[in-house]
N, C-alpha and C positions, 0 to 999 in steps of 0.2 A: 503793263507800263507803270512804273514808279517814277514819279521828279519829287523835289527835295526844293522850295525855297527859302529864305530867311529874310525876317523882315529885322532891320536892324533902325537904331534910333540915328543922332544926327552925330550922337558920342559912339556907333558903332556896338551899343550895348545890344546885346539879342532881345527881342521881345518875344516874339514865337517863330515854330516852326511848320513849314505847312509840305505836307503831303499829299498825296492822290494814286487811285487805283483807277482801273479800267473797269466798268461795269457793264452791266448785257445783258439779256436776257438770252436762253436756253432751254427754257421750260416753256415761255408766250411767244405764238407767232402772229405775226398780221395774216398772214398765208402760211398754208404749206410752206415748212421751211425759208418761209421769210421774217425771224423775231422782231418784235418789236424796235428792238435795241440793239443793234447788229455789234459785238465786240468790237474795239477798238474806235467808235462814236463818242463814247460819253467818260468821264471819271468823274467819280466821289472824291470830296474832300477831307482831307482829316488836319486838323490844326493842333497844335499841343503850343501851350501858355501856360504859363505861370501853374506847370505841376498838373494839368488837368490835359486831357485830348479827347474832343471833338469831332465826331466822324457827323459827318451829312452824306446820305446815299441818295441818289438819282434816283431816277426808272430805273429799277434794278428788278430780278431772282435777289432769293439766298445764295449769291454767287460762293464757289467752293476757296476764292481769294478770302471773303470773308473769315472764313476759319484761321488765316493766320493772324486777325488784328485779336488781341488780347488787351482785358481791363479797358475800354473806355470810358471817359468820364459823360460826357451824354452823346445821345446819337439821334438824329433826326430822319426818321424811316418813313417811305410811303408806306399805305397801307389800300390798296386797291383791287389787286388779283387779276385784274384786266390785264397789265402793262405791267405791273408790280410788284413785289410782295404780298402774298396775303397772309391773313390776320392767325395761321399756322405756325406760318414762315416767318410772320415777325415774334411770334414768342419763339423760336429754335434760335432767332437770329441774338435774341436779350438772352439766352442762355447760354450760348457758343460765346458772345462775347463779354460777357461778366458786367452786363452795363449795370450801372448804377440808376438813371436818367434816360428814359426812352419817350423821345416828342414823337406825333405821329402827323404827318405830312398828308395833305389831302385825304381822308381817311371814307371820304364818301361817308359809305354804308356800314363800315366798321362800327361797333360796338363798344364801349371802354372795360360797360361792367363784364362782357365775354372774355375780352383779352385778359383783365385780370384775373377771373377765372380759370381760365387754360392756364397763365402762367403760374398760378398758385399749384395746382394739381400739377401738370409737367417740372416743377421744381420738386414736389415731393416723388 
């Protein structure tokens, strides 16, 4: 599921634009066959202003929609593995999508100076 809205001023001039995907998980289940995140529950947002775009993701996988967003300008990722992305997952996710700017979202037990490492070496 993709929507599209536009925030306009009071002259009608564009300020940004805001998009959204569907996210899920596929890989975490609460149960057998029950994911956390059941498709069609939840979307991520992506904002684009003034020349930059903005992706925030949910409770999410490296969902396979992921691969079509290109060049972000920053992106705000959990980092959990429970429910989430884990700290693999989110370096494959800053290289699939050419982020500049990767925040990480509740990150628990995640590491900084690991992630940096993995993505230093999976970039070479």
């Amino acid at each position: 599921m993709w929507f599209l809205c536009l925030l306009v001023t009071k002259k009608a001039d564009l300020l940004c634009k805001r998009g959204a995907i569907d996210v899920y998980n596929y890989k975490r289940f609460r149960s057998p066959g029950v994911p956390f995140q059941p498709k069609g529950m939840q979307i991520d947002s992506i904002v684009f202003a003034e020349g930059k775009r903005v992706y925030h993701a949910g409770d999410t996988d490296f969902i396979p929609e992921m691969w079509r967003m290109r060049y972000i300008d920053v992106t705000f990722l959990p980092i959990i593995g429970r429910a989430t992305i884990e700290l693999g997952e989110v370096v494959e996710a800053v290289i699939a999508l050419h982020l500049k700017v990767c925040i990480s979202m509740y990150s628990r037990d995640a590491d900084a100076d690991e992630f940096m490492t993995r993505l230093r070496s999976d970039r070479m």
